[in-house]
Legacy VTK file of the C-alpha trace (Angstrom):
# vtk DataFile Version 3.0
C-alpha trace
ASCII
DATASET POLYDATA
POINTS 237 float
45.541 67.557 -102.067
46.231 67.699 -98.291
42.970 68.894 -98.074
41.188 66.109 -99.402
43.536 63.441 -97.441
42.442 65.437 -94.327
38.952 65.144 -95.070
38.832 61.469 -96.550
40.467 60.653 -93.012
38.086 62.371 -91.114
35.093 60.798 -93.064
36.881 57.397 -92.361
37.563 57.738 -88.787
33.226 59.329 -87.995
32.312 55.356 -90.188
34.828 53.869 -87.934
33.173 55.544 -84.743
29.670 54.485 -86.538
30.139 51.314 -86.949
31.808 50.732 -82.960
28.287 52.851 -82.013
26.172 49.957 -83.628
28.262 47.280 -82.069
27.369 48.543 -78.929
23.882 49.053 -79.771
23.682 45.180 -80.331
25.752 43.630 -77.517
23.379 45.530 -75.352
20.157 43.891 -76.849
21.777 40.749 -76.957
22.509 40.944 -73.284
18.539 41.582 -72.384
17.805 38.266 -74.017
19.988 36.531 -72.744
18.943 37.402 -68.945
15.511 36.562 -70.394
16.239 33.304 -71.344
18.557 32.941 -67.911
14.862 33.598 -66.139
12.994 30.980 -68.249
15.695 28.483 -67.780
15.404 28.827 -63.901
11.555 28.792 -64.066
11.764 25.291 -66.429
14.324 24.114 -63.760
11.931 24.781 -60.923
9.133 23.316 -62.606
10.784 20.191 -63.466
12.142 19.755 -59.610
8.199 19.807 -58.647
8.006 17.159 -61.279
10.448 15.112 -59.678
8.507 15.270 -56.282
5.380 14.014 -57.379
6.687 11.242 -59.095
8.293 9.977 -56.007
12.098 10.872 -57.466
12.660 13.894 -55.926
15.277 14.571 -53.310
14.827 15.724 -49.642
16.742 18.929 -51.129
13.239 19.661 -52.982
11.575 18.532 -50.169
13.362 20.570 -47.335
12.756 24.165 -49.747
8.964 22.681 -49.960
8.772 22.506 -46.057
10.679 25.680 -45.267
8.389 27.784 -47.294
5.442 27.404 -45.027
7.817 26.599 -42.072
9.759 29.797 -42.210
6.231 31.869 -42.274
5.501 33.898 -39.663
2.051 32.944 -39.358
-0.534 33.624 -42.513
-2.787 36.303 -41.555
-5.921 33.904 -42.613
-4.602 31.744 -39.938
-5.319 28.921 -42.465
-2.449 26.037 -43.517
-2.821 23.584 -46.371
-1.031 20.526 -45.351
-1.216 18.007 -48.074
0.581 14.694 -49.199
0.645 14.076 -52.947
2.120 10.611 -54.693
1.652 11.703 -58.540
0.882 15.467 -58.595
-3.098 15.541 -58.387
-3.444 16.149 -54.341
-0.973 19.224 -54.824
-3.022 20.629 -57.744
-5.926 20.578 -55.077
-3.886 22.022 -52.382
-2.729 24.852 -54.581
-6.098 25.738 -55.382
-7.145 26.056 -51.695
-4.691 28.048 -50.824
-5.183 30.693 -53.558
-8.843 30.404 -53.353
-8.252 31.261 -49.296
-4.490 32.922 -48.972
-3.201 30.245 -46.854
0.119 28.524 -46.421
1.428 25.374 -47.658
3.220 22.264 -46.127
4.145 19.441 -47.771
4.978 15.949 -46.343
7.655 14.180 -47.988
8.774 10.734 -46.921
12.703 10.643 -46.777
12.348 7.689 -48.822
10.084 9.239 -51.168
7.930 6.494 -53.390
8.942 5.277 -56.925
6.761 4.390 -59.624
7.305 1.201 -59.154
6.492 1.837 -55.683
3.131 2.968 -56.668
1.996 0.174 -58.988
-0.573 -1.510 -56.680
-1.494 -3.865 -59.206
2.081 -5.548 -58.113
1.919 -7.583 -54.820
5.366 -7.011 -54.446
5.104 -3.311 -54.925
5.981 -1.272 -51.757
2.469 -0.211 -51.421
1.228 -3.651 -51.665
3.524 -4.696 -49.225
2.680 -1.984 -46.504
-1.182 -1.544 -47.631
-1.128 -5.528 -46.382
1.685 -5.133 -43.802
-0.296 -2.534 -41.471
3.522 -2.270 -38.873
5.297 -1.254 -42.017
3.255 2.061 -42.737
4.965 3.811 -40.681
6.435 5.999 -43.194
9.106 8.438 -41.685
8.857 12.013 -43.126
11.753 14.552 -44.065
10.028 17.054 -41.374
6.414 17.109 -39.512
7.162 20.104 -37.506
5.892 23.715 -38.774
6.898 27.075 -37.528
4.286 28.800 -36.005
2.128 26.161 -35.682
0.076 27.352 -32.929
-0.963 30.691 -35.405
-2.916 28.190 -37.399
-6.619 28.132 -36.463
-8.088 26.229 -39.542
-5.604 23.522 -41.079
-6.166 21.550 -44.060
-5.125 17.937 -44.786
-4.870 16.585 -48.417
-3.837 13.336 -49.201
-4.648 10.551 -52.002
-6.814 7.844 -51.142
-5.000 4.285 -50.926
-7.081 1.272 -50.596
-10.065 3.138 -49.138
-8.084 5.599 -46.635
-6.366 8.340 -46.439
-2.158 7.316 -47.780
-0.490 6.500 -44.870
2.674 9.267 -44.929
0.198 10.989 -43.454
-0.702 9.398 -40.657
3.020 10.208 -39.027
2.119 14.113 -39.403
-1.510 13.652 -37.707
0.377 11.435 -34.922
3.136 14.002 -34.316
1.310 17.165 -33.863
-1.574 18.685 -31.870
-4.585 19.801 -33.071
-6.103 21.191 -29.925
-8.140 24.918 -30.969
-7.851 23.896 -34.892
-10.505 23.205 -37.546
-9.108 20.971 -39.589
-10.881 19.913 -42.652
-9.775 16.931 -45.074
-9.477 16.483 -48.378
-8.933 13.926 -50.949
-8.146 12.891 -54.603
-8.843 9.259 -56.151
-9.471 7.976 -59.506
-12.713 6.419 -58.260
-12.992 5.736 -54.446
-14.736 8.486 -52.238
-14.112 10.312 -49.073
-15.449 7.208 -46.917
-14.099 7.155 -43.259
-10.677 8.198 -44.433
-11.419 11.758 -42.361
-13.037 10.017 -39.454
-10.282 7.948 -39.162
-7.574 10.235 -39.164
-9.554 12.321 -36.169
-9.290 8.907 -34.137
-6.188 9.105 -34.543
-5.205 12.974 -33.644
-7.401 12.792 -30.565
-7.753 16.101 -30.515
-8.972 19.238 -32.755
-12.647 19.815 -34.301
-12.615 17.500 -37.298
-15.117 18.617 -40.135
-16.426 16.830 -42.699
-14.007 16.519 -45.903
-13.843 16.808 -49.501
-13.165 14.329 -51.943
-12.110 15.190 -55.882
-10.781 13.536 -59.071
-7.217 12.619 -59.976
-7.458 14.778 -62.558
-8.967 17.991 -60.095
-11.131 20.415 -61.426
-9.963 23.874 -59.644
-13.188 25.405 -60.128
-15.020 22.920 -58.449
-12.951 23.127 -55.829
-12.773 26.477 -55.009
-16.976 26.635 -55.051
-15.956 23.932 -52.116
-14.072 26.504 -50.187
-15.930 29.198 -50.726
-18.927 27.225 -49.357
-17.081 26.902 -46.230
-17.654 29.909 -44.813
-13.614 30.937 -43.799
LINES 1 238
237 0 1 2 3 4 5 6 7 8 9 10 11 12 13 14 15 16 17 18 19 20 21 22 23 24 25 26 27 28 29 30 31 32 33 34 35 36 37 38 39 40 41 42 43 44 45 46 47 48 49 50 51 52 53 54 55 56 57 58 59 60 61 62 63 64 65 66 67 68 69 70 71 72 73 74 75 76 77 78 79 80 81 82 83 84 85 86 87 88 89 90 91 92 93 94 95 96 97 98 99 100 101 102 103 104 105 106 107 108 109 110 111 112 113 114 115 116 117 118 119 120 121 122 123 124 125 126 127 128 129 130 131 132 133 134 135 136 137 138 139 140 141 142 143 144 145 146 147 148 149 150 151 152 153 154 155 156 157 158 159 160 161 162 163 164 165 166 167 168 169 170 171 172 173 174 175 176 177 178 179 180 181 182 183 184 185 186 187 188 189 190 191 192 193 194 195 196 197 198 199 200 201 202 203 204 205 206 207 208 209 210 211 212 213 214 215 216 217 218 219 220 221 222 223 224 225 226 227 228 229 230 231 232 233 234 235 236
């Protein structure tokens, strides 16, 4: 009788031992997903923050990590920049096409007061692009940075920006004022829902005084990548 409480003990304490073994089986898998879903959540958060930029809400927080990625570079070894102002989203698509198409870096120009959607509405007189597009002293739009590190590595620089009435939008006119293009290529680019290129390029060179100003690109608002990566690769870099 001993015997069989003995063994009916033993049986009960190897289900016991079983059954913690299985537990621990399950908390493990459980933690995997969870750092899975811990990545995702991050990547959503990120995405959303780019969101927020285009749209004009975003903060100079977004901004300043925007900047600092191409600022904190040591150089690209293409020696090619993409600097590029975007108001909804579509001039960054282009951008980010360029530079994959040709490895470069990216800057982008933020204003500290970044535009609103209401901002944006040029069908509004009283919007602020209205009001600066016929207020020519009032475009001076100040920018969260226009410096970038290692400037003078760049020989072939980029410049993307939506068209506005005709020319290039005028945030970034105070990057083109504040630095020197002396050595560079620079090459423009543009999105619009309809307008071209026109002398949106041209005018910008006038204004830089200096660097070898090439003709420019203008594409879509809603940017085939394709089409412009054939552009790049036609350039020859």
């Amino acid at each position: 009788m001993k015997a069989k409480k003995v063994i009916s003990m033993f049986l009960v304490g190897a289900a016991a031992l079983g059954l913690l073994a299985g537990c621990g089986s399950e908390n493990g898998g459980s933690g995997a997903v969870v750092q899975q879903s811990t990545s995702e959540t991050v990547t959503d958060s990120a995405g959303s923050r780019g969101t927020e930029a285009d749209s004009g809400t975003g903060t100079a927080d977004s901004s300043t990590e925007n900047s600092s990625s191409a600022g904190t570079s040591s150089g690209d070894a293409s020696g090619i920049l993409v600097v590029y102002y975007s108001a909804t989203g579509n001039t960054e698509k282009a951008a980010n096409a360029i530079a994959d198409a040709v490895g470069a870096d990216l800057f982008e120009l933020e204003p500290v007061e970044p535009y609103t959607e209401e901002d944006l509405n040029y069908g509004d007189e009283n919007s602020r692009v209205s009001v600066e597009h016929e207020n020519e002293d009032q475009r001076d739009v100040e920018l969260v940075t226009t410096t970038v590190e290692n400037w003078d590595s760049y020989d072939t620089v980029f410049i993307g920006y939506p068209i506005w009435w005709g020319i290039a939008a005028w945030p970034v006119d105070t990057f083109v004022e504040n630095n020197d293009f002396t050595g560079k290529r620079v090459i423009p680019f543009a999105t619009s829902a309809s307008s071209g290129l026109g002398e949106s390029g041209q005018l910008l060179a006038e204004m830089a005084g200096t660097g070898d100003w090439q003709e420019g690109m203008r594409f879509s608002s809603s940017v085939d990548e394709t089409e412009v990566q054939e552009w790049v690769n036609g350039l020859g870099l």
